[in-house]
N, C-alpha and C positions, 0 to 999 in steps of 0.2 A: 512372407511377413504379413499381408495385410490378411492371408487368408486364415492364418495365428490370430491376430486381431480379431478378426469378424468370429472366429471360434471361441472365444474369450469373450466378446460382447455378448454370444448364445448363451452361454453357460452361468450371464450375470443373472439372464431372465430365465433360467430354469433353477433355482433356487427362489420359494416361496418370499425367505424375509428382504433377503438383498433385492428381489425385485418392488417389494413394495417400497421398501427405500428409497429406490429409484427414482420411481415413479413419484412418490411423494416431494422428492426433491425438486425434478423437474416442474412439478405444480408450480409450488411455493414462489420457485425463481422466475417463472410467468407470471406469476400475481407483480414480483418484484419490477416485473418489466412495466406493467401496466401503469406502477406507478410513477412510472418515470417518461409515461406519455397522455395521461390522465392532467387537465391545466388547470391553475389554480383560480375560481371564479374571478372575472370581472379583470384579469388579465391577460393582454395582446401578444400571445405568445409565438404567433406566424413573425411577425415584426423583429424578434429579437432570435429566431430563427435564421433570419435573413442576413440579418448582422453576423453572427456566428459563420454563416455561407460565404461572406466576404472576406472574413477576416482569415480563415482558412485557405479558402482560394487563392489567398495572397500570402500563404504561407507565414502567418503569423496566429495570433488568438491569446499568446502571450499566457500570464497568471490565470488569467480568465479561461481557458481554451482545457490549460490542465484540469484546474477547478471542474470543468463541465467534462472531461473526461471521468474522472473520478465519480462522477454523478451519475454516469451513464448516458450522458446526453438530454439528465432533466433540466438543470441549468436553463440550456436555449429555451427548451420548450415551454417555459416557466412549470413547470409539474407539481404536483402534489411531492415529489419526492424529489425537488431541488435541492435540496442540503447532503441529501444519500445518507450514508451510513455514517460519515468519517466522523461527525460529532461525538458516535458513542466510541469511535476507535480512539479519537483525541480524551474524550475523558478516561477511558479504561487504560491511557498511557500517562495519562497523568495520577489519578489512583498508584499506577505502578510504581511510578516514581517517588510520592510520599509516601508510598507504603516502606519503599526503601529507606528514607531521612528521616521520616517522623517515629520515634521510637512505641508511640501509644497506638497506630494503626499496625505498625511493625509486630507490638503486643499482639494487637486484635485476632490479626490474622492468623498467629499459634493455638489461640482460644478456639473451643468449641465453637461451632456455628457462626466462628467470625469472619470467614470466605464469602457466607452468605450475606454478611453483615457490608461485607466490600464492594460486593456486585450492586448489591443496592445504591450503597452510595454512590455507583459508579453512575447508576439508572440517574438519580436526581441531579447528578453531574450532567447527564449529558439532557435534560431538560432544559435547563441554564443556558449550556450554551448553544441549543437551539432557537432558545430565544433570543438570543444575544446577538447570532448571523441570520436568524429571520428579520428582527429589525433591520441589521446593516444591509441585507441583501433589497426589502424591499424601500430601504432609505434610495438605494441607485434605482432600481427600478421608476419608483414614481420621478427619479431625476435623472436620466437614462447618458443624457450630455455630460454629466460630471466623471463618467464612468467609461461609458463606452465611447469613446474618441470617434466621433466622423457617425454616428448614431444619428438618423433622422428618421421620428415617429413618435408615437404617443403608445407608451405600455400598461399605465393604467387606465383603466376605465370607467372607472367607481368616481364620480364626486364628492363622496365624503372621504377624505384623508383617515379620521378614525375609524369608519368601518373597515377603509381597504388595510391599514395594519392589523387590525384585532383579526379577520378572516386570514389575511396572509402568514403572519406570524402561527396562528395557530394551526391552519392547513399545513406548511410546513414541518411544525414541530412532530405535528399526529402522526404524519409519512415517513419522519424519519424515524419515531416512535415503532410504529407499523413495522418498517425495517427489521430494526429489533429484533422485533419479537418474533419475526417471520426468521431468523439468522439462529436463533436460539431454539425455535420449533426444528428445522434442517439440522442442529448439532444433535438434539436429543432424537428424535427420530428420523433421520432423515439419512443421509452418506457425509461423509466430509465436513468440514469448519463452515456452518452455516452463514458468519457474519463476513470469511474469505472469501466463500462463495459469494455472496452481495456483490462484495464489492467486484469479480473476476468477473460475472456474468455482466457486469457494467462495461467494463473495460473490452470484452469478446464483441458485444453491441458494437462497437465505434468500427469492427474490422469491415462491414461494408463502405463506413464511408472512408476509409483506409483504401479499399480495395480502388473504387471513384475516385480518391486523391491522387492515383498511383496511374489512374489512364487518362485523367486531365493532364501530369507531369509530359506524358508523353504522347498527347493528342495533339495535334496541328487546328481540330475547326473544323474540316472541310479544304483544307488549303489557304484557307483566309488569315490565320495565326499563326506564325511559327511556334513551335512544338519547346516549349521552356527546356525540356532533358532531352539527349539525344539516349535512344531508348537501349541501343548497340550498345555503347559505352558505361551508360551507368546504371541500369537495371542488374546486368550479372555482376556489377560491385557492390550494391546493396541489397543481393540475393544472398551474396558470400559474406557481407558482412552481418546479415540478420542470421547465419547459420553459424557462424562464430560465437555471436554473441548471444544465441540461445544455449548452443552446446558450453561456454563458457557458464553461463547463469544456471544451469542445471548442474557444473563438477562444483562449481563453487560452493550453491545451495546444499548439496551430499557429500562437501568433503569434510572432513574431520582427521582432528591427531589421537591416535589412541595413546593413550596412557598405562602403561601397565600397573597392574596392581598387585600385590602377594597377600592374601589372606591366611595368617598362622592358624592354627590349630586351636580350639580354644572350647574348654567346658563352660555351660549354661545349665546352672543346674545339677542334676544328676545326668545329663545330656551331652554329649562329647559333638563338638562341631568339626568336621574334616576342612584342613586349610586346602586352597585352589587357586588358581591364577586368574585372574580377570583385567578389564581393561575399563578404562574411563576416559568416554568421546569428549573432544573436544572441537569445537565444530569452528570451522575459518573466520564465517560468516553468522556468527553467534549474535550478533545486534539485527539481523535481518533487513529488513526496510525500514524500519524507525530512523536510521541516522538520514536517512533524506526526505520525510515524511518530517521529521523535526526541521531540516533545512529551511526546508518549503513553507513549512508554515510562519516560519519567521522572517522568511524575505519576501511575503507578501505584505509588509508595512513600510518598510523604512522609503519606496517610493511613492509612497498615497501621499506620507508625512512629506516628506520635502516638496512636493507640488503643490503641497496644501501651502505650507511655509510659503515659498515662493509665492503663490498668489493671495497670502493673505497681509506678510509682513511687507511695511511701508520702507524699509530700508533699500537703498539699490544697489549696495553692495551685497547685503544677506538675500536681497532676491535673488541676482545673478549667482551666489555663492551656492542655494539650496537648488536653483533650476539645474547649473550643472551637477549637482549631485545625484539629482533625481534622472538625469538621461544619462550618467553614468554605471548607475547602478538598475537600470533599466532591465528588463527580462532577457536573455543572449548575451548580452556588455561583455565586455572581457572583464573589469571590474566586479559585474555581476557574477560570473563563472571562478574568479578566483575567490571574492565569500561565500560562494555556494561551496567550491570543492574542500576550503581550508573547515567549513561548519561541517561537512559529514565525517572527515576524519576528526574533528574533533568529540560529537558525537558518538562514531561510533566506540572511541573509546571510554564516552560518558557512559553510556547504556551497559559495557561492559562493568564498569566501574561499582555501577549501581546494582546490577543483577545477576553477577556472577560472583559469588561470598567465598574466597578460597579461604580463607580461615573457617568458616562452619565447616567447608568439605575437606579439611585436614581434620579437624576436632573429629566430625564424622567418624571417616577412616582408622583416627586410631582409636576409637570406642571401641567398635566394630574389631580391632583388629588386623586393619590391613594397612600396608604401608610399599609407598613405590622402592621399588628396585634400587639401591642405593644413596636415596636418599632420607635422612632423617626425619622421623616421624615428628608430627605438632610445624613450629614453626619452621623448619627448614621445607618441610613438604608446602607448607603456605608458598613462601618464597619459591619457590620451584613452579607451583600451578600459575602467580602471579607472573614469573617472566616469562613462562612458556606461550600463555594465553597472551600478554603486553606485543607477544612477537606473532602470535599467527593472525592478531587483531588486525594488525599494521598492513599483512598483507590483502583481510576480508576488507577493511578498509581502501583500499587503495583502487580495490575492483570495484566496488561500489559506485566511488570517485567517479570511475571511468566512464561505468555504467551512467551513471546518474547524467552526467554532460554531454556526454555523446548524441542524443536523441537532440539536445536544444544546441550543437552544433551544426547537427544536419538541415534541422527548422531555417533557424536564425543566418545561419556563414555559409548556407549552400544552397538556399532555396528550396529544400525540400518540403510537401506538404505535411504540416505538423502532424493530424492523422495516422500517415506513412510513417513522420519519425517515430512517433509513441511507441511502435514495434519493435525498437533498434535498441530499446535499452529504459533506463529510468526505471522508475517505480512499478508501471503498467508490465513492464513485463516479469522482473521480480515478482509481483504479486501472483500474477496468472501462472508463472514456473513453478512456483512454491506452491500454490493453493492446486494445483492440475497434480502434482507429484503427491501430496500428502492424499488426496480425494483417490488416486488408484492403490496407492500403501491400502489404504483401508480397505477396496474395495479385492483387492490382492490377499489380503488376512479373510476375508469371507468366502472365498474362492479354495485357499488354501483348507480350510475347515473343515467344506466339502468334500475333500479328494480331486479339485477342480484345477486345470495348468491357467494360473494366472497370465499375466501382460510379459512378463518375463521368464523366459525358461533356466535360464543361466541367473544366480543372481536375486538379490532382493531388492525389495524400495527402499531403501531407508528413511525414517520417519523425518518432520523437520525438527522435534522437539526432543 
């Protein structure tokens, strides 16, 4: 197998265009790194460094910990590329979304040149809310105690208040800006989803200190500290359960319900069309990562807000009322896990709801001519795709669920180092399955062109889209 492998990586770099690809890619995602260890002037980024070192080493890091995972680890460092990408992914998911409800973007986007018209808006979208989490980021920052709990030091360094936001806010925005454009240079000429790529090359970064999380778990010191995991016992449990749950996230990602479909016979013209049978995927896991990616982003408020409450309102019953609310609803909580897992089933069947039109794709079909295997063309084939899809939703739902909690059970209820869990499920590894799979699909069709044996002999990739 590996020697299949290494004959397959020969054969990338003996092909002129695919190799510059390559290579061009590889650049690009080292500039991307640089900027996520590049510090933004006039702030203490060792300091907050150190904090992130503790709070992991104690198996925690909480909203904060994910956040700076997704970042690639510029967060800690304070970087030029502290916000990452997720900005332009939050606005180009929100675009998505009104593009669906609002009937005059919904117009646009059938108009000539109005896709072009969308990306833009999406651009100035995610301007906004760069500036928007550049201020609140360096709001904590200059005030480090309100945020980071048991935090002792000073992060900025600047004496003027309004220089250090006008430099911070703006450094920020430019890097994620920067991002961007670096994410959209790798789609057009480069291999693979350039702005998946971002954010996957983030997530790969963390597997060193993953790797360190995972020989603290079962180091002793010297003999002077007992060893937190006994290495015997629970290493080949979460050996066998990260191969589970990769093999699982990879049938999930590639599996789909075919639909069959029968194309009649039909004249265009003076032109006779021969009818044929075909089929129409329908993919398990058709909302992808969004349904926890929306989760996430929404339960990182409702505890700032009640701690805030808590320590601002004068009542001592509404204090006591918002403080328990707020360590209930805490990062791990079991509170917390059952609104996390009830928001991504809910979601995921929002996303479907929104982006999956089975009435255009019946109207479609009977245009066209074709119509499923016993069931009635126009509205009955609607109703047909609606509860087929409502049912295989339930089950990409349900793995997601799983997926999604799993990693903050192991952090949180077992001690494991968050790092370590990040590997075991969640978002981080959805992304990097998905975006590793779709990056040799492509690079598997360039190979095949050639007359070249791709990564698989048996078998194709299947796309994610």
């Amino acid at each position: 197998m590996f020697r299949s492998i290494a004959n397959t990586l020969g054969n990338c770099f003996k092909i002129p265009e695919l190799k510059s690809r390559i290579l061009f890619t590889l650049g690009l995602l080292a500039v991307c790194r640089l900027l996520a260890v590049i510090r933004i002037p006039g702030l203490n980024g060792a300091a907050l460094s150190e904090y992130f070192s503790r709070q992991q080493g104690a198996g925690g890091g909480g909203l904060l910990g994910m956040y700076n995972t997704f970042a690639g680890g510029a967060f800690e460092h304070c970087a030029i590329g502290s916000l990452g990408i997720m900005p332009y992914i939050s606005a180009t998911i929100i675009i998505q979304l009104l593009t669906a409800v609002v009937p005059r973007l919904s117009k646009l986007v059938r108009e000539e040149g109005g896709r072009t018209k969308i990306v833009q808006y999406g651009r100035y979208l995610t301007v906004l809310l760069c500036i928007g989490q550049g201020i609140y980021f360096a709001g904590n920052w200059l005030h480090p105690e309100t945020v980071f709990q048991g935090f002792k030091g000073t992060l900025v360094l600047t004496q003027s208040h309004f220089l250090y936001y006008a430099v911070t806010v703006t450094v920020m925005t430019a890097g994620t800006m920067l991002l961007m454009w670096l994410g959209e240079q790798i789609t057009d000429r480069g291999i693979g989803n350039g702005v998946s790529l971002v954010i996957t090359i983030g997530i790969l970064a963390r597997l060193p200190n993953a790797v360190q999380g995972a020989i603290d778990m079962f180091s002793t010191h010297g003999g002077t500290v007992e060893a937190p995991h006994n290495f015997w016992t629970t290493a080949p449990v979460l050996l066998a359960v990260m191969l589970v749950v990769i093999g699982g996230v990879i049938a999930i990602t590639q599996a789909q319900r075919k639909i069959p479909v029968q194309y009649a016979q039909r004249a265009v013209g003076r032109k006779m069309y021969a009818g044929g049978t075909s089929f129409m995927p329908l993919r398990v896991n058709y909302a992808g990562v969004m349904p926890i990616i929306f989760a996430q982003s929404i339960l990182m408020f409702p505890q700032p807000v009640c701690t805030w409450l808590a320590n601002n309102i004068k009542v001592p019953f509404l204090q006591e009322f918002f403080r328990s609310i707020a360590i209930k609803i805490g990062y791990g909580e079991l509170l917390y896990l059952i609104i996390y897992s009830a928001m991504i089933l809910f979601f995921s069947y929002f996303w479907v709801a929104t982006q999956f039109n089975e009435i255009q794709i019946a109207d479609d079909l009977k245009k066209n001519g074709g119509y499923i295997p016993g069931v009635r063309p126009g509205q009955g084939t609607s109703d047909y795709l609606h509860h087929a899809m409502s049912r295989i939703t339930l089950a990409g739902a349900i793995f997601l669920t799983a997926i999604a909690t799993l990693p903050i059970i192991l952090s949180r209820k077992m001690g494991i180092d968050q790092n370590v869990a990040q590997f075991f499920g969640g978002t981080s590894i959805l992304i990097a399955v998905g975006v590793l799979l779709d990056t040799m699909r492509q690079v598997e069709s360039h190979l095949m062109m050639r007359h070249y044996d791709g990564f698989l002999k048996k078998g194709k990739i299947r796309g994610r889209f």
